[in-house]
DRENTI-24911 format. One line per field, with one value per residue (C-alpha): residue number from 1; y, z, x. Coordinates in nm, 3 decimals. Layout:
% DRENTI-24911
seq: c(NUM | ...)
Y: c(Y | ...)
Z: c(Z | ...)
X: c(X | ...)
***
This chain:
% DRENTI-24911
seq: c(1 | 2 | 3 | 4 | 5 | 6 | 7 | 8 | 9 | 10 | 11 | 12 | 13 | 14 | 15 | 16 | 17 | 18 | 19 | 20 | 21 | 22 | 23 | 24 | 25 | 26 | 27 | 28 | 29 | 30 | 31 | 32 | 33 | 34 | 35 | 36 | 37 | 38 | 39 | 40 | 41 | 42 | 43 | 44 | 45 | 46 | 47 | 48 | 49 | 50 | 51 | 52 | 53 | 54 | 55 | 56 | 57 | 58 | 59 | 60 | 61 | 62 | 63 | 64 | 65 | 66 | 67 | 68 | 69 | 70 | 71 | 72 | 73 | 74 | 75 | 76 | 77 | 78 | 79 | 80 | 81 | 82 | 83 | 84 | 85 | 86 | 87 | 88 | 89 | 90 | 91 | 92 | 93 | 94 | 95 | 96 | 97 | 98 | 99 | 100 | 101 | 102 | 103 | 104 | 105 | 106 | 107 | 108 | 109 | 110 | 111 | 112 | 113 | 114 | 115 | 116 | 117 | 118 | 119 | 120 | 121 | 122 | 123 | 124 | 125 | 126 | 127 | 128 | 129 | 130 | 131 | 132 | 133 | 134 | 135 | 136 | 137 | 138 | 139 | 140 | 141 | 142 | 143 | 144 | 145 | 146 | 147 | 148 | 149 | 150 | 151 | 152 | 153 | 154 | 155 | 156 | 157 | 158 | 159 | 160 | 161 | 162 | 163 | 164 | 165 | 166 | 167 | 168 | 169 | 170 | 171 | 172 | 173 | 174 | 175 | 176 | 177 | 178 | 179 | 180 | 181 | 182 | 183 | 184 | 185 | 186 | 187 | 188 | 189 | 190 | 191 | 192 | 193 | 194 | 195 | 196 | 197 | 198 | 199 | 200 | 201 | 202 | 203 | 204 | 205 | 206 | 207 | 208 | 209 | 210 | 211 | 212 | 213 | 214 | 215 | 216 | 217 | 218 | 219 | 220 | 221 | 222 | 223 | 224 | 225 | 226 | 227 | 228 | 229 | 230 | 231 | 232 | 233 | 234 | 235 | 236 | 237 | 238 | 239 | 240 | 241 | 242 | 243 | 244 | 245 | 246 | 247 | 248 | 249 | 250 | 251 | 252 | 253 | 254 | 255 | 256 | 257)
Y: c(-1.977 | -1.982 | -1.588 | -1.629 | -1.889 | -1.675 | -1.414 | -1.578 | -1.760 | -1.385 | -1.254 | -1.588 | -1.592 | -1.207 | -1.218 | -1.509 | -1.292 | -0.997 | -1.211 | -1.342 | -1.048 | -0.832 | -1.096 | -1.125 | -0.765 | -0.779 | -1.084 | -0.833 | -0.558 | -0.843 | -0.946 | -0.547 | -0.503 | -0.830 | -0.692 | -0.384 | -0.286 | -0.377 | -0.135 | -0.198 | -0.287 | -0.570 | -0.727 | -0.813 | -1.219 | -1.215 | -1.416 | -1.422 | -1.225 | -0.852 | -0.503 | -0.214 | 0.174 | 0.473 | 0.725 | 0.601 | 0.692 | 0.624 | 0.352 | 0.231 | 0.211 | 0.567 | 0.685 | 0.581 | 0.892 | 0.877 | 0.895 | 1.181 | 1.399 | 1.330 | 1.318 | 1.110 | 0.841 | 0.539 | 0.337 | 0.407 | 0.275 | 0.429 | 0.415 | 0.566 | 0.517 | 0.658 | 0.779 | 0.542 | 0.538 | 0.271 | 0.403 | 0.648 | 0.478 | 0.572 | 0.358 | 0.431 | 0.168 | 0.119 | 0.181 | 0.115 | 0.022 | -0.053 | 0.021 | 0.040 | 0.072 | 0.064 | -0.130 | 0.176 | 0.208 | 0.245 | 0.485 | 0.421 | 0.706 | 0.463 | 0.201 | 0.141 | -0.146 | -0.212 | -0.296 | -0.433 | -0.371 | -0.622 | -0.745 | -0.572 | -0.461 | -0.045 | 0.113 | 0.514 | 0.833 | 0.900 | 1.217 | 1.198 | 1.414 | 1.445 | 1.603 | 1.671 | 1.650 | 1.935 | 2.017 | 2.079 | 1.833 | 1.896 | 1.859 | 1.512 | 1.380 | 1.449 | 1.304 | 1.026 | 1.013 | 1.030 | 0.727 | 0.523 | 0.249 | 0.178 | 0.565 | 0.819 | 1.156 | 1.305 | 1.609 | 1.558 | 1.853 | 1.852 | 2.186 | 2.332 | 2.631 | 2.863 | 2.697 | 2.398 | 2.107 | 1.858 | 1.528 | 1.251 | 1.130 | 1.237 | 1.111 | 1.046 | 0.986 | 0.838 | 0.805 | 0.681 | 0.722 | 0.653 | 0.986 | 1.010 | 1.152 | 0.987 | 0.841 | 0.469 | 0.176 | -0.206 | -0.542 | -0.848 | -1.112 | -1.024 | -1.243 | -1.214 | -0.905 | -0.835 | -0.756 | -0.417 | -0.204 | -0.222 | 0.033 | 0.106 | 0.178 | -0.079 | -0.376 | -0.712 | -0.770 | -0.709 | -0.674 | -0.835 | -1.054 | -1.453 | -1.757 | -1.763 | -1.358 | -1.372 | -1.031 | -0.782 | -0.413 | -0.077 | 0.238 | 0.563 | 0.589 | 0.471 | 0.078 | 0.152 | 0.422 | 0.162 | -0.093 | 0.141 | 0.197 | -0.125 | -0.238 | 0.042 | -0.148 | -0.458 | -0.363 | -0.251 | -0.537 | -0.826 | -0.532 | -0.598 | -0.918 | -1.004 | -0.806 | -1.009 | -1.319 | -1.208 | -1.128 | -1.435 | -1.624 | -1.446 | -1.556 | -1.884 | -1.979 | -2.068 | -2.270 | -2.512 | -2.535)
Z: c(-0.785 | -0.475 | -0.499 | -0.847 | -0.693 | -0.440 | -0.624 | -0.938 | -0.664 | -0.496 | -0.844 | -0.897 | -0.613 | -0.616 | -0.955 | -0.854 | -0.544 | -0.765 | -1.053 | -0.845 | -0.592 | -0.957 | -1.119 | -0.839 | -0.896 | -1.273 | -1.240 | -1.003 | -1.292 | -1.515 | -1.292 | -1.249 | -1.616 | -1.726 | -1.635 | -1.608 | -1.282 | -1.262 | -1.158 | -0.700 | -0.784 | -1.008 | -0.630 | -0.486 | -0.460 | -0.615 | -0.452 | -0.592 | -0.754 | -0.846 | -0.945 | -0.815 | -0.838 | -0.698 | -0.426 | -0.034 | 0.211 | 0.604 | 0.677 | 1.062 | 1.203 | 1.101 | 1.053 | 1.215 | 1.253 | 1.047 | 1.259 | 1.112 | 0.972 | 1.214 | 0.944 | 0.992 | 0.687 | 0.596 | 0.573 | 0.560 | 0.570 | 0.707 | 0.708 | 0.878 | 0.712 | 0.806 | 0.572 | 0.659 | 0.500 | 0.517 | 0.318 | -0.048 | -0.020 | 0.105 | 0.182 | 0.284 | 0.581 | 0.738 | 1.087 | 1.151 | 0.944 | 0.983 | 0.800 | 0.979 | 0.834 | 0.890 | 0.733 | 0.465 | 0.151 | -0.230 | -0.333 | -0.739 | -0.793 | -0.798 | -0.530 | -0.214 | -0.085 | 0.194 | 0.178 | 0.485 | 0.423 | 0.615 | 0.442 | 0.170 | -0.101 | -0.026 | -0.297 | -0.199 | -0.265 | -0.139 | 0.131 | 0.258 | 0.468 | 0.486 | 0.811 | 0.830 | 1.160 | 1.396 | 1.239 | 1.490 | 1.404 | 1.337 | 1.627 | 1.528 | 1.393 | 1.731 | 1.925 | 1.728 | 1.754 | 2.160 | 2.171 | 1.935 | 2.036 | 1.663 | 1.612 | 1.777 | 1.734 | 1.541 | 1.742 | 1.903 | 1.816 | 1.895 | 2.048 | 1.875 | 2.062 | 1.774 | 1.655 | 1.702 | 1.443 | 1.412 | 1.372 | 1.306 | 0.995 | 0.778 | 0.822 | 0.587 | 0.724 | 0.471 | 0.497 | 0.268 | 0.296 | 0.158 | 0.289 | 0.319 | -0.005 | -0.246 | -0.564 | -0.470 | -0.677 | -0.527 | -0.642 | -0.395 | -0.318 | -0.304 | -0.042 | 0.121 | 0.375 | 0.675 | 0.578 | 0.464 | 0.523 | 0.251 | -0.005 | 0.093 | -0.209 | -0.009 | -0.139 | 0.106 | 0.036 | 0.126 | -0.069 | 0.122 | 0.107 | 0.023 | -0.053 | -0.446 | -0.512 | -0.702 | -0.559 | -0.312 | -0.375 | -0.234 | -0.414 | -0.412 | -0.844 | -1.137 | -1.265 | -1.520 | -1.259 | -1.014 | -1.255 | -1.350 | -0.996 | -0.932 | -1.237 | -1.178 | -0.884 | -1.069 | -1.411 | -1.243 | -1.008 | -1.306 | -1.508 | -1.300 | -1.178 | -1.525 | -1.565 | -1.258 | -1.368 | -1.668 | -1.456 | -1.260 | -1.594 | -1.687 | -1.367 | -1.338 | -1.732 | -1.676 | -1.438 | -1.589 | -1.861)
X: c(3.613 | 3.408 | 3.370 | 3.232 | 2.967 | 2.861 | 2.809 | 2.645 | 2.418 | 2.336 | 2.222 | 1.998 | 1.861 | 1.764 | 1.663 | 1.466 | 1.251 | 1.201 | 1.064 | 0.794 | 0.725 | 0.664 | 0.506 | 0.234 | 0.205 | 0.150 | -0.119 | -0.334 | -0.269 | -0.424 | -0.734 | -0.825 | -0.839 | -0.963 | -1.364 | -1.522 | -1.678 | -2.057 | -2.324 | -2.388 | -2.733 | -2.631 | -2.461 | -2.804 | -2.803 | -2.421 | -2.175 | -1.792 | -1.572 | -1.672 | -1.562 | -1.733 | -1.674 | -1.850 | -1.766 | -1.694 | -1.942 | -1.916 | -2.125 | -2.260 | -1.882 | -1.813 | -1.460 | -1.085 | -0.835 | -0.500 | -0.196 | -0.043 | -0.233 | -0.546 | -0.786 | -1.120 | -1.108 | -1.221 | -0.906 | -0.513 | -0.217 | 0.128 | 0.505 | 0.779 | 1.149 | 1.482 | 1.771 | 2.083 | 2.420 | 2.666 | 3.003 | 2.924 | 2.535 | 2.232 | 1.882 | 1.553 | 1.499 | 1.127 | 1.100 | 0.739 | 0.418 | 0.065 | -0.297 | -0.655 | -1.023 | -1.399 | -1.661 | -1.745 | -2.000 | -1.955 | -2.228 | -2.247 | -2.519 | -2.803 | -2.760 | -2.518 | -2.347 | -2.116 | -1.756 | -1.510 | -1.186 | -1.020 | -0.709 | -0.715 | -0.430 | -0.501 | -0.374 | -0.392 | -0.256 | 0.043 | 0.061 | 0.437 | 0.662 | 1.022 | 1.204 | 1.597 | 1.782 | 1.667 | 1.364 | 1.061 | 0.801 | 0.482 | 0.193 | 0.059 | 0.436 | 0.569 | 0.284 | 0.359 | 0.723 | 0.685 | 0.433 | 0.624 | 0.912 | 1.028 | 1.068 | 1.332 | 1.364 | 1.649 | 1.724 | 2.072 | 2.304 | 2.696 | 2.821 | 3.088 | 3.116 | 3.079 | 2.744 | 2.545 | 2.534 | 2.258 | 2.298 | 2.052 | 1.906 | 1.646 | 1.313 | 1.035 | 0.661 | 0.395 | 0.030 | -0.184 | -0.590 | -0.968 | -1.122 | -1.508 | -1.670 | -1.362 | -1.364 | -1.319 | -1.258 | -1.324 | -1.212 | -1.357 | -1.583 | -1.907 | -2.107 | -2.469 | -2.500 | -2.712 | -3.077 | -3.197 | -3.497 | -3.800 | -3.715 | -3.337 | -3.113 | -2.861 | -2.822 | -2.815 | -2.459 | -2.106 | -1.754 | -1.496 | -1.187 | -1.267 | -1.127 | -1.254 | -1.094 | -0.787 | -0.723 | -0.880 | -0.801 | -0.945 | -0.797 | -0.877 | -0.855 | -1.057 | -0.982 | -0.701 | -0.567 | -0.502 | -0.347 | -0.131 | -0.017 | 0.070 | 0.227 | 0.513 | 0.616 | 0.568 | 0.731 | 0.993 | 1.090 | 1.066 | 1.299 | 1.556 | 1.501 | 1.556 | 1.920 | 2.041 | 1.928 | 2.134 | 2.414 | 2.396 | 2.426 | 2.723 | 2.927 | 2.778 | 2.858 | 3.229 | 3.119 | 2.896 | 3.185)
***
């Protein structure tokens, strides 16, 4: 009887975190498609919540340099994970994490305005590599590897006299970035920007995160490509979510009787 609680009250309560974590994911889905993105120009003396597209340009702050690849971009994020198995099953767990960016601009053909990217939702390409146990790394990965404390390299090898075998776990390093010259989509707060020259196509205001945006999100697609990128992760989650709950119902109903 206990068993049956526990586990009815595992499925509810996972159920439970998936519903919401998806369901946050499917309301930013709903705020992205709810308006179209406005023309930059349109931004001058705007204040709250806006769309904008157009292609990202380096602004003042130039560029940061993506861990792995080196690349100079405007933004990325990046995650390292590690292959683990615990009996017939295998995970993916992270290691290590992080994101960076530059103030940057969104050139919409016509007029330019400036966009910080501080705490933003990135929502970018994915540019991933795996590594097995033993394999050389490349330049960057290993320069990595050797700075990092979260990360170790997976190149032990037991000698069995007539070969070597290499053990470890696979590895799996993903970076995600805005590069300079992208396509670029942007949904924020527009607010009031430092002043511009007489004449400059940049408009005197800036994109940024704010307390009256539903949502703040930088990707590197058009609007309906970046819904459509996060409602996978969000479909997907309330999907099954909703089978546990079901679950959990099942083992909790002779209970309540």
């Amino acid at each position: 009887m206990v068993l049956q609680q526990v586990v009815a009250l595992s499925f509810l309560a996972v159920a439970g975190y998936l519903c919401y974590t998806g369901g946050r994911e499917l309301t930013t889905v709903f705020h992205v498609l709810r308006n179209d993105p406005v023309p930059v120009r349109e931004l001058h003396g705007q204040t709250g919540p806006v769309e904008i597209s157009g292609t990202a340009v380096a602004g003042e702050d130039g560029t940061v340099t993506a861990p792995f690849t080196g690349s100079a971009c405007l933004a990325y994020t990046y995650e390292v994970e590690e292959l683990r198995s615990s009996g017939k099953s295998s995970s993916w767990h992270t290691l290590d994490e992080g994101m960076d960016g530059v103030d940057f601009v969104v050139d919409d053909g016509t007029d330019r305005v400036r966009v910080d990217p501080t705490g933003a939702d990135l929502r970018l390409e994915d540019h991933t590599v795996t590594v097995s146990p033993g394999t050389e790394l490349p330049d960057r990965l290993a320069q990595y590897v050797a700075a990092s404390d979260a990360v170790d390299p997976q190149d032990a090898t037991v000698n069995l006299l007539v070969t070597e075998l290499h053990v470890g776990n696979r590895q799996r390093f993903t970076e995600r970035r805005l590069d300079v010259g992208e396509s670029v989509y942007v949904y924020g707060q527009a607010g009031r920007g430092p002043p511009v020259e007489w004449g400059s196509d940049l408009v005197d205001a800036v994109v940024s995160d704010g307390d009256v945006t539903p949502v703040f999100v930088v990707s590197d697609t058009s609007e309906r490509g970046t819904a459509w990128r996060i409602a996978r992760g969000g479909l997907w989650r309330v999907g099954v979510g909703l089978v546990l709950a079901v679950l959990g119902v099942v083992f909790a109903a002779p209970l309540l009787s």
